[in-house]
C-alpha positions in Angstrom: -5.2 -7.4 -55.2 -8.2 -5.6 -55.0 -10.9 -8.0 -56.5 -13.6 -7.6 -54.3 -13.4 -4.0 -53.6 -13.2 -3.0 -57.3 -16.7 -5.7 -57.5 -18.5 -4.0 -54.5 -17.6 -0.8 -56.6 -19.3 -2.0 -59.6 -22.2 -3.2 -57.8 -22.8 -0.1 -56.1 -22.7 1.8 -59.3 -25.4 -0.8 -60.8 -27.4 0.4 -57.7 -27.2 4.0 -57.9 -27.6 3.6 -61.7 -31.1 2.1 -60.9 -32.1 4.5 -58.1 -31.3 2.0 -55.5 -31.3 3.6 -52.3 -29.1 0.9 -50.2 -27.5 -2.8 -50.5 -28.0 -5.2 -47.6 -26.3 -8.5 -47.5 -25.3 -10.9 -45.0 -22.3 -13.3 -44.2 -21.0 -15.5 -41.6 -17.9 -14.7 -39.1 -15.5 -16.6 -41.0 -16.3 -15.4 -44.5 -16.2 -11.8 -44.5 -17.1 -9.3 -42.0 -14.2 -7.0 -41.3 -14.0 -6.5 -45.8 -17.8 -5.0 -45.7 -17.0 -2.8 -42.7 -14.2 -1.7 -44.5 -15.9 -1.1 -47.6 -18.0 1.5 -45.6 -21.2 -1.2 -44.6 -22.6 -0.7 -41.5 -23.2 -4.0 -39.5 -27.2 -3.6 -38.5 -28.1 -7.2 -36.7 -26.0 -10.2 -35.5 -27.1 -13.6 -34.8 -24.7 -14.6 -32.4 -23.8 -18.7 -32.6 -26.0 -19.0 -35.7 -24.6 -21.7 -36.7 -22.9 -22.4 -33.3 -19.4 -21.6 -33.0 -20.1 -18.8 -35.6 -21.8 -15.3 -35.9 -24.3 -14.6 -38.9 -24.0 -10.5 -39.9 -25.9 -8.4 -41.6 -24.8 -4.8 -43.4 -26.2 -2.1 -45.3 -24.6 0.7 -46.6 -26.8 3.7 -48.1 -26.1 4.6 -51.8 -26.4 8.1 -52.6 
């Protein structure tokens, strides 16, 4: 449906309306990885079997 894309949207506009100049966030393997790399974030560290059996990610995406 969309949901989370159109949010991401509106949070990067909240950003660039403030003069942000990135977003980082993080998230575990089986929450959402694949949607932010999608959404153009770039994956910039891993922590592989943080917790064990899972990998912790983190993203940042430039706002311009």
């Amino acid at each position: 449906m969309g949901y989370g894309t159109r949010l991401l949207n509106i949070i990067e506009s909240i950003a660039k309306e403030k003069s942000c100049t990135f977003i980082k966030l993080n998230t575990f393997s089986f929450q959402a990885p694949y949607f932010y790399l999608k959404n153009g974030y770039k994956k910039v560290a891993v922590f592989k079997e943080a917790p064990i059996g899972s990998n912790h990610y983190y993203f940042k995406k430039a706002i311009v």
